[in-house]
SENUPA-958624 format. One record per residue (C-alpha): z, x, y negated; residue number from 0; residue in three letters. Coordinates in Angstrom, 1 decimal, decimal comma. Each point is the difference from the previous one (the first is absolute). Layout:
{{Z X Y} NUM 'ala'}
...
# end
This chain:
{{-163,0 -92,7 -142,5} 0 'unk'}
{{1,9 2,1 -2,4} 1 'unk'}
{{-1,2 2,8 -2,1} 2 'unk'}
{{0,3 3,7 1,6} 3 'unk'}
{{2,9 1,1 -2,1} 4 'unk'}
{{-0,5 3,5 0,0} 5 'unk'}
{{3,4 2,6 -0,5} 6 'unk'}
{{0,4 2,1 -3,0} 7 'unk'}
{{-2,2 3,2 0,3} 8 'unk'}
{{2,9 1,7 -0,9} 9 'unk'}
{{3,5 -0,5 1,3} 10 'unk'}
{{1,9 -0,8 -3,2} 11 'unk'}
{{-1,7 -3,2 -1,4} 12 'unk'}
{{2,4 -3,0 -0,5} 13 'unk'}
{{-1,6 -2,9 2,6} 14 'unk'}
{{-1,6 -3,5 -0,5} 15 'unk'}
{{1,8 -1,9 2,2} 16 'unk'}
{{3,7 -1,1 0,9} 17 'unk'}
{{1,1 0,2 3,7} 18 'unk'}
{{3,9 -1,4 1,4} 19 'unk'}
{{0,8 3,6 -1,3} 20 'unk'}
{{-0,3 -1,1 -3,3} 21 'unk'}
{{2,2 -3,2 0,1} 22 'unk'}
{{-3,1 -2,2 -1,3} 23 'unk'}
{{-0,7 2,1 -3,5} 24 'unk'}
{{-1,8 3,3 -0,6} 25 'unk'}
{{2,4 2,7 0,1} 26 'unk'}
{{1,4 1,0 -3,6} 27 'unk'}
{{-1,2 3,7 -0,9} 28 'unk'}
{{3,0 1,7 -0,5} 29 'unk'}
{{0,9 -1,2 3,4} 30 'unk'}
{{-3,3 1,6 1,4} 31 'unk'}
{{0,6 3,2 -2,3} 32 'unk'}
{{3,2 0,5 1,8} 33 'unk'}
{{-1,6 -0,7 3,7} 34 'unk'}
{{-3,0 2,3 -1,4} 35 'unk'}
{{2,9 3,1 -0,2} 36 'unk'}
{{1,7 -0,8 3,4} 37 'unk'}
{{-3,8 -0,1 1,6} 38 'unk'}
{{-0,4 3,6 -1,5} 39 'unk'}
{{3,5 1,5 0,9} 40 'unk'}
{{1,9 -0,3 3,2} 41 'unk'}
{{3,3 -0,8 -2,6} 42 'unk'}
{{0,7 -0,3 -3,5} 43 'unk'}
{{3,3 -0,4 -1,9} 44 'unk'}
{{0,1 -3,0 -2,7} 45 'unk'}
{{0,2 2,7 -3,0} 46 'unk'}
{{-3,2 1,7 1,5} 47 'unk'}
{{-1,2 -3,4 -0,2} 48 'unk'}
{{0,7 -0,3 -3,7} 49 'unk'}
{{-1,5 3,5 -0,8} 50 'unk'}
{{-3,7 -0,8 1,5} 51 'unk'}
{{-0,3 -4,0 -1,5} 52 'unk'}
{{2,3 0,3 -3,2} 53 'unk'}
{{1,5 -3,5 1,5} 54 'unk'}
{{3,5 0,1 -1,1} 55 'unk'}
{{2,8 0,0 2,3} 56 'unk'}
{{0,7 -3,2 -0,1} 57 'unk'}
{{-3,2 -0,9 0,5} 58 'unk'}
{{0,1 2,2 3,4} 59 'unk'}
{{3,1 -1,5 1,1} 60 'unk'}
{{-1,6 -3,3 -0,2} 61 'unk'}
{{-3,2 0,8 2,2} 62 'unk'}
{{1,6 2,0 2,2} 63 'unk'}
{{3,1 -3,0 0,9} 64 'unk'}
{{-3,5 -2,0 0,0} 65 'unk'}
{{-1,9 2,4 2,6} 66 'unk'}
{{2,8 0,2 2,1} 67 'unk'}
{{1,0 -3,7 0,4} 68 'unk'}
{{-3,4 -0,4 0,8} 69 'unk'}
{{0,5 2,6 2,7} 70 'unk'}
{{-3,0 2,6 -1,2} 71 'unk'}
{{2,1 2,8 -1,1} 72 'unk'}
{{3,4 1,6 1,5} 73 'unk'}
{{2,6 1,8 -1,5} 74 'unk'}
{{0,4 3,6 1,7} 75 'unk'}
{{3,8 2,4 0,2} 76 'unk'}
{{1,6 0,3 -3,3} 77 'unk'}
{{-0,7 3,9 -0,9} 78 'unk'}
{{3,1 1,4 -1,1} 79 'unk'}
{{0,8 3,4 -1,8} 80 'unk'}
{{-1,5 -0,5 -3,7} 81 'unk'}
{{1,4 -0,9 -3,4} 82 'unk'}
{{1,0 -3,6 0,0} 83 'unk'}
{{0,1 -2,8 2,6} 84 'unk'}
{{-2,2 0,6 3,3} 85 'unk'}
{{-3,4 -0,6 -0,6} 86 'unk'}
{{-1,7 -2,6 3,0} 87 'unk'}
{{-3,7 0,3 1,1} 88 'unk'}
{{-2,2 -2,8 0,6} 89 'unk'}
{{-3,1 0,2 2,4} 90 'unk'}
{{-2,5 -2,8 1,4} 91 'unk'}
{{2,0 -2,2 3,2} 92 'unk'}
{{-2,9 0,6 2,3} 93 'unk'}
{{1,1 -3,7 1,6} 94 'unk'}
{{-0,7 -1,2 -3,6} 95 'unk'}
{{-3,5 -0,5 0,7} 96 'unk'}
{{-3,3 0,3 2,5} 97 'unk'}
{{-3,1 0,1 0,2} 98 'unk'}
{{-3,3 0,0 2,2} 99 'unk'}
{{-2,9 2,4 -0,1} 100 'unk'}
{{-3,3 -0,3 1,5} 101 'unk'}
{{-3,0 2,7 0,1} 102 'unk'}
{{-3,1 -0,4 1,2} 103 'unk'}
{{-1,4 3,3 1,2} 104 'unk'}
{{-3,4 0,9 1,6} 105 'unk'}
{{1,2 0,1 3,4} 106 'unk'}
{{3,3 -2,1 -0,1} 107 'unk'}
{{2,2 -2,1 -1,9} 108 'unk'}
{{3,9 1,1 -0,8} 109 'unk'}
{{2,6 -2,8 -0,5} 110 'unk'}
{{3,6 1,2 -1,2} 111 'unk'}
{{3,0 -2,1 -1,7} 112 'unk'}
{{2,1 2,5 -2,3} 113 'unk'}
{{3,0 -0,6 -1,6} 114 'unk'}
{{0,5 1,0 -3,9} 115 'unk'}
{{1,4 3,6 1,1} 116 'unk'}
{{-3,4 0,6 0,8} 117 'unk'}
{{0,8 0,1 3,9} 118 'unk'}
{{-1,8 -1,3 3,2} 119 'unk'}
{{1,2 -3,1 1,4} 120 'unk'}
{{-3,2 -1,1 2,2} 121 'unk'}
{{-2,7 1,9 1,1} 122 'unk'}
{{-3,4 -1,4 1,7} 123 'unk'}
{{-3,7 1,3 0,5} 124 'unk'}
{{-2,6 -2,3 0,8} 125 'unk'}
{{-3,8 0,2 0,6} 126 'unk'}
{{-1,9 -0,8 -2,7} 127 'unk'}
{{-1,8 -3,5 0,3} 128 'unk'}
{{-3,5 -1,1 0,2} 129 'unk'}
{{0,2 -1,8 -3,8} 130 'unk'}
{{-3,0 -1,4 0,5} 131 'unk'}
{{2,1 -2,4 2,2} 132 'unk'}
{{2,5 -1,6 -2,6} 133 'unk'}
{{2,7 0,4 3,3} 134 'unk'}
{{3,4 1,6 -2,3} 135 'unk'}
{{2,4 -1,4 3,1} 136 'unk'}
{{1,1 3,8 0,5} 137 'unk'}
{{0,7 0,6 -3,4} 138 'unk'}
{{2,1 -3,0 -0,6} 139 'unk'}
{{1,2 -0,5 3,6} 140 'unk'}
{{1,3 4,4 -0,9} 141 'unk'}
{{1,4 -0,8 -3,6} 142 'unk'}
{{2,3 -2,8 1,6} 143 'unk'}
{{1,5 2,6 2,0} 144 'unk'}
{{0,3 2,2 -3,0} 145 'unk'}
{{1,3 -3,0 -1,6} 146 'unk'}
{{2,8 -0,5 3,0} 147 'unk'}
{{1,5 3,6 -0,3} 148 'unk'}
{{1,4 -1,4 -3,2} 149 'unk'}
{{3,5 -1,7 0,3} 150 'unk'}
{{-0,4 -3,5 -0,1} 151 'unk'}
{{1,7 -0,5 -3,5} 152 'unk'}
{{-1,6 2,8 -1,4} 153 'unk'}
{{-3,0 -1,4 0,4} 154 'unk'}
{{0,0 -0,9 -3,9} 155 'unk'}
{{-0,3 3,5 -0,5} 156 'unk'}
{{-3,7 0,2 1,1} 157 'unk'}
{{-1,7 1,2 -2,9} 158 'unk'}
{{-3,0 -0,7 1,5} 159 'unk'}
{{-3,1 1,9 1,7} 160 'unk'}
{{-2,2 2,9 -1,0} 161 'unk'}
{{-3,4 0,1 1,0} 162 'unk'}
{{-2,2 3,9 -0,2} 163 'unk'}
{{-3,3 -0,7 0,5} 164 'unk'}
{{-2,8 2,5 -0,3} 165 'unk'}
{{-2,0 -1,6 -2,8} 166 'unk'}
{{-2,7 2,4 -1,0} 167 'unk'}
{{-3,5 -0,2 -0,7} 168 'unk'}
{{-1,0 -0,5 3,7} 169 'unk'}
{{2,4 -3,4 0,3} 170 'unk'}
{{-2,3 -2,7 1,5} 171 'unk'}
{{0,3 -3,3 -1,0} 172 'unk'}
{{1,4 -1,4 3,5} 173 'unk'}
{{2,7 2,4 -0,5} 174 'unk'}
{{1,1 -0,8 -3,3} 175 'unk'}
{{-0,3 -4,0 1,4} 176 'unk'}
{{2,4 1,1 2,9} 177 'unk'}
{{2,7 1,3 -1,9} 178 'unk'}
{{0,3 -3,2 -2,7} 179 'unk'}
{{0,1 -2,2 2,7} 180 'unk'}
{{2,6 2,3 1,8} 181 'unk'}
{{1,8 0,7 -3,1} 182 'unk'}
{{0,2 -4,4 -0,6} 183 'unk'}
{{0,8 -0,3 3,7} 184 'unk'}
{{3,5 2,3 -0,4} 185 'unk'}
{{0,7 -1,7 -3,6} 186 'unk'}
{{-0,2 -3,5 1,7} 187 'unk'}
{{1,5 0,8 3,7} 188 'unk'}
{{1,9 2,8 -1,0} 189 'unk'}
{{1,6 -1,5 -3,3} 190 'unk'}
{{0,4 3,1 -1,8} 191 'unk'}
{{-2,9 1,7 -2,8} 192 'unk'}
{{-2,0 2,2 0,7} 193 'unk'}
{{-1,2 2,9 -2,0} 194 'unk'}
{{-3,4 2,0 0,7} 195 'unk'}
{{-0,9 3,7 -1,1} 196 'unk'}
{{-2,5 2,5 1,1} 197 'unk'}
{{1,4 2,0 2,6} 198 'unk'}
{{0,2 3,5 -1,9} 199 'unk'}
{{1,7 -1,3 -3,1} 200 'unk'}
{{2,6 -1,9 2,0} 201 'unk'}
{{0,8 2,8 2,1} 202 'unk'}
{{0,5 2,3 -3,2} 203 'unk'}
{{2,0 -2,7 -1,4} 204 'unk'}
{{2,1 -0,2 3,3} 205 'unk'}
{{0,8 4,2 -0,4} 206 'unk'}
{{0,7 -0,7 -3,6} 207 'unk'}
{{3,1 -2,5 1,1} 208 'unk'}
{{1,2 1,3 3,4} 209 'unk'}
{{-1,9 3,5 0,4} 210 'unk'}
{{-0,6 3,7 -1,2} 211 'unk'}
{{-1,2 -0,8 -3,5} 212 'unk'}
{{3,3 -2,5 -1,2} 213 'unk'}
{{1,3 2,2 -2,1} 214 'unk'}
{{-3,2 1,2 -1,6} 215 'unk'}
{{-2,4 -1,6 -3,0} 216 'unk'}
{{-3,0 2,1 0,0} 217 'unk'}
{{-2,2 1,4 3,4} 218 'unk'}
{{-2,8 -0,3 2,1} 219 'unk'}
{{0,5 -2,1 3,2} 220 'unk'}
{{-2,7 0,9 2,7} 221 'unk'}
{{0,0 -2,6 3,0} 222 'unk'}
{{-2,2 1,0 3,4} 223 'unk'}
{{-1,6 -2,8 1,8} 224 'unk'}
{{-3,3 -0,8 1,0} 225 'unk'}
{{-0,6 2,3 -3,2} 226 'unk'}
{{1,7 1,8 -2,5} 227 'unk'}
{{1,1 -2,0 -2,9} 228 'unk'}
{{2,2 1,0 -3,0} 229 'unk'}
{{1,4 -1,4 -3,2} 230 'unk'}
{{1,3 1,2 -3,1} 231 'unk'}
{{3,6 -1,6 -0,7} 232 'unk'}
{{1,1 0,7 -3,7} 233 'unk'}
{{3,6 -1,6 -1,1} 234 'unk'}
{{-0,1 -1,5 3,0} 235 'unk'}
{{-3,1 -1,8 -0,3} 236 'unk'}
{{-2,4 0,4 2,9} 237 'unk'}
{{-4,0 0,5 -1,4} 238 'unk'}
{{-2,9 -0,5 1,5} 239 'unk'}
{{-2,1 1,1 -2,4} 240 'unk'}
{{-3,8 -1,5 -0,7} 241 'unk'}
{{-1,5 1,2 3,5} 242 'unk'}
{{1,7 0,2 3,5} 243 'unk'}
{{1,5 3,2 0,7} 244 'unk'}
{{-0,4 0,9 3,5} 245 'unk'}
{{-0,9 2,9 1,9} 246 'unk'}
{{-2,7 -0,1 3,7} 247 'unk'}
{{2,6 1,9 1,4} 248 'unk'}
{{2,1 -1,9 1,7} 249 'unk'}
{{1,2 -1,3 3,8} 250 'unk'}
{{-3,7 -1,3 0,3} 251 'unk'}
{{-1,5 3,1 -0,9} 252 'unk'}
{{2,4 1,9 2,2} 253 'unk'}
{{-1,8 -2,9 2,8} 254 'unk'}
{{-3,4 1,1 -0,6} 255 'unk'}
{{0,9 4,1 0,0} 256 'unk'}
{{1,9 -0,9 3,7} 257 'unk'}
{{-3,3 -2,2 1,2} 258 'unk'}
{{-2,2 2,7 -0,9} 259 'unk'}
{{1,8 2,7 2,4} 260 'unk'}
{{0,2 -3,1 2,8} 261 'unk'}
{{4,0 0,0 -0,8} 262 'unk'}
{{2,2 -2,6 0,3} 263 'unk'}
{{1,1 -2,7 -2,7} 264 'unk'}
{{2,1 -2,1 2,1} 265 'unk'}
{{3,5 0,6 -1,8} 266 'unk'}
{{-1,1 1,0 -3,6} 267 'unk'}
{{0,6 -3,1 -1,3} 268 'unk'}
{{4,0 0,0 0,9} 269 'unk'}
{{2,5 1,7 -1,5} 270 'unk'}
{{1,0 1,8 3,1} 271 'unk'}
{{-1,6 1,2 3,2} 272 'unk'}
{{-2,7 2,9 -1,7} 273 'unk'}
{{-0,9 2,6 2,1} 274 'unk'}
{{-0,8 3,1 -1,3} 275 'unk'}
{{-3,4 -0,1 -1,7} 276 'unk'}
{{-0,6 3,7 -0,2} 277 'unk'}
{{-2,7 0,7 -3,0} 278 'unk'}
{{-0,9 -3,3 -0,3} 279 'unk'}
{{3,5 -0,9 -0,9} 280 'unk'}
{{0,1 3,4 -2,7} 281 'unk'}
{{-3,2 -0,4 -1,3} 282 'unk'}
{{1,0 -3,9 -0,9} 283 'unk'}
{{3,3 1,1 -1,1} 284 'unk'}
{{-1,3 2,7 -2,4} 285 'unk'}
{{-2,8 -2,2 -1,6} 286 'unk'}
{{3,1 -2,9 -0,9} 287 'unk'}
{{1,5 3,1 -1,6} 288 'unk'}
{{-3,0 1,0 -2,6} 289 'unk'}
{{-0,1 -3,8 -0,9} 290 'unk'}
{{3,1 -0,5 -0,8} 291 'unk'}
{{0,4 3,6 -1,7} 292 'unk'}
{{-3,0 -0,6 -2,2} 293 'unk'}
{{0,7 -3,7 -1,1} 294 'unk'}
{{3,8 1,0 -0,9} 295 'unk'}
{{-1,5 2,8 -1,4} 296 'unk'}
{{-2,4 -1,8 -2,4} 297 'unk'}
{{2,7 -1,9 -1,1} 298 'unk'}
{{2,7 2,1 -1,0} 299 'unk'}
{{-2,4 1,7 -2,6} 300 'unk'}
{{0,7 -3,8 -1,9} 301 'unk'}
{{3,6 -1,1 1,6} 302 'unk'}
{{2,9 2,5 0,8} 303 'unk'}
{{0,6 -1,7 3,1} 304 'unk'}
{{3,4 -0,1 1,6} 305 'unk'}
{{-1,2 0,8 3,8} 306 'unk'}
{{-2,4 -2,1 2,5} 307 'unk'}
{{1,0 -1,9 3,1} 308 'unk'}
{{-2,0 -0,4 3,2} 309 'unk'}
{{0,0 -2,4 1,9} 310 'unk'}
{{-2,1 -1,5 3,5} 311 'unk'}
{{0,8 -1,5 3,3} 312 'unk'}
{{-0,8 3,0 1,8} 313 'unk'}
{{3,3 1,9 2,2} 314 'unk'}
{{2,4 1,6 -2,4} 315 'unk'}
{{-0,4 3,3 1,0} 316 'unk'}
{{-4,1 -0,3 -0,9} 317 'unk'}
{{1,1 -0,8 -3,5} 318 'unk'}
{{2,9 2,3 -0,2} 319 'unk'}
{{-3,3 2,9 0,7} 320 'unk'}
{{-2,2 -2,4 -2,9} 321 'unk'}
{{2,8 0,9 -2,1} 322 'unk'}
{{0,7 3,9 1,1} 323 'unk'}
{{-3,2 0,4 -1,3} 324 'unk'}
{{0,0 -1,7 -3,2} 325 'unk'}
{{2,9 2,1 -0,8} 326 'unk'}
{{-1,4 3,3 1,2} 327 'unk'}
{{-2,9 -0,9 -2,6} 328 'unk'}
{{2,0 -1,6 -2,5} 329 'unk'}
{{3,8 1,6 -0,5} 330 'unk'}
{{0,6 -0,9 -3,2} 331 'unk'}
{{-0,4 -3,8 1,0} 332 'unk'}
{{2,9 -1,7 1,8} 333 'unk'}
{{-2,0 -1,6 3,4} 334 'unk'}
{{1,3 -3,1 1,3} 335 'unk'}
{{-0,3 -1,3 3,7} 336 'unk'}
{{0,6 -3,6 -0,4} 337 'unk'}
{{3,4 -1,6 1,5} 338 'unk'}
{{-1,6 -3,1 0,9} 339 'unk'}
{{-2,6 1,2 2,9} 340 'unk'}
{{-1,1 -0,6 2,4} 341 'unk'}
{{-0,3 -3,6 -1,9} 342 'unk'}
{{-0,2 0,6 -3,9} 343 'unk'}
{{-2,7 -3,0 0,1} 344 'unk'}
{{2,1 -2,7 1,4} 345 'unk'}
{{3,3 1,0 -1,3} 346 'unk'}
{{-1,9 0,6 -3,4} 347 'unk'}
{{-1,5 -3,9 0,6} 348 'unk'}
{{3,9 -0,7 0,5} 349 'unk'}
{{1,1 1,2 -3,0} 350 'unk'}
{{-2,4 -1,9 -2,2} 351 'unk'}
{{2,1 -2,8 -0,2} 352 'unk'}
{{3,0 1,6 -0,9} 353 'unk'}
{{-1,6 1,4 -3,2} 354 'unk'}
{{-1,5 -3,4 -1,1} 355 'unk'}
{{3,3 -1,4 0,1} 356 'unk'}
{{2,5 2,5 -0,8} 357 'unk'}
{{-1,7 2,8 -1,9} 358 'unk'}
{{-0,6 -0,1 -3,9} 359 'unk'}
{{-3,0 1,3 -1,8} 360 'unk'}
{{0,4 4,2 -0,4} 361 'unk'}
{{0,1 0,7 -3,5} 362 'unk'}
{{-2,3 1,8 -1,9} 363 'unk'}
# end
């Protein structure tokens, strides 16, 4: 069995491993620099290009033709109206490359391929197994369909499969024996790596590529699951710190306040389908707020932060009132709902082997 091989913590970290992506050699890093900017902006011209690396522009020209050949980045309209010749952008070829993201929740399991553009190609919940069993037949039997979305000869472009797990301090040891033998059952019957991360970094790293935060270096991403769980991203780094940061005040607490008033908790753990909760639903609402107020809080007396994202699989319009609030106690600080929802987990477990093989290492 191999070793887990765990997903950069943070979603610019150049990777350990070359795929069919790679043409049988670790990507160079000024070829990852330049995928690195077309991750971070929608397009980019090839003197832009110059004027965040310092690669001259021959240089550019070269990785660029390169890129292109390859089929991983496209050339958009020539812009016209400036000084000199028409200037032509370049963006990611969203055919250039997919990948496969799985996230094991506490109720259910997402499954979704993605292309590099960041957008939904294959979308599946299942019910979580009994992994005291060993049985992973769903899994794989639901990442070969994944896998069958993908045009037959593009099937080279399979970067591989993410894996979120929740690994925290209450992981149990037939868990963490479940998921290495599922992730050496995809790497052997699947035939493409796979790459494992705990479930709140991934899904920060996936709104760092595709979501709210690309553009920005320095926030707070807050994701609501089972609990409340935030992380400090600096340069694009996503922290942890020394100690979990998570907050009792999540989906399952919101389950407990409902039980106590004999309420139903059939549909709280979809993203659509609520009911209106009356107090309950306010009360749990306004306690996410003074969390997430006070942590940012705490932390913008050390870091001049550039806003805070969050993020949860709960409906849209539940975090859009998250977020109301945030702002109404925060106005100075830009509030993000993330773009990613009502997934960010899987799609984040998705993006994690983009960045291991296209990113380079944020600089200092």
């Amino acid at each position: 069995m191999p070793d887990m091989r765990f997903a950069p913590p943070n979603p610019l970290r150049i990777a350990d491993r070359a795929t069919g992506l790679n043409s049988g050699s670790v990507r160079s890093y000024n070829e990852r620099l330049v995928l690195s900017l077309l991750l971070q902006k929608d397009a980019i011209t090839r003197v832009e290009m110059g004027e965040r690396t310092g690669l001259s522009a021959q240089t550019i020209s070269v990785l660029v033709r390169s890129l292109e050949q390859e089929g991983l980045v496209s050339k958009g309209a020539a812009q016209k109206g400036r000084v000199g010749p028409p200037t032509v952008p370049l963006a990611l070829n969203p055919e250039g490359a997919f990948s496969i993201g799985v996230s094991v929740g506490p109720k259910r399991t997402e499954v979704v391929l993605v292309d590099l553009g960041g957008k939904t190609r294959f979308h599946e919940r299942l019910s979580n197994p009994d992994k005291r069993d060993g049985n992973h037949s769903e899994f794989l039997d639901t990442i070969r369909r994944a896998v069958e979305i993908v045009p037959e000869n593009a099937r080279p472009r399979l970067a591989g499969v993410g894996l979120a797990l929740p690994h925290d301090q209450r992981s149990e040891a037939a868990e963490d024996d479940f998921f290495k033998a599922l992730q050496a059952e995809i790497e052997v019957q699947i035939d493409v790596p796979v790459f494992v991360q705990n479930d709140i970094a991934a899904a920060a790293s996936g709104e760092s590529m595709f979501g709210a935060t690309k553009q920005l270096s320095d926030y707070m991403y807050f994701y609501l699951g089972e609990r409340l769980h935030g992380r400090l991203v600096l340069n694009h780094r996503i922290h942890k710190g020394n100690s979990p940061v998570n907050f009792d005040v999540g989906v399952a607490a919101l389950e407990r306040a409902l039980a106590g008033k004999g309420l139903s908790t059939d549909t709280i753990w979809s993203h659509e389908g609520w009911p209106d909760l009356g107090d309950v639903e306010s009360t749990w609402q306004a306690d996410i707020v003074d969390e997430i107020t006070t942590a940012v809080q705490a932390v913008a007396q050390f870091v001049q932060l550039e806003g805070a994202v969050f993020a949860s699989f709960i409906p849209v319009e539940l975090c859009q009132k998250v977020c109301a609030g945030l702002r109404a106690r925060s106005p100075s600080l830009p509030i993000f709902s993330s773009t990613i929802s009502p997934m960010p987990e899987a799609i984040g477990a998705a993006s994690l082997p983009f960045s291991s093989i296209f990113t380079a290492e944020a600089s200092s």
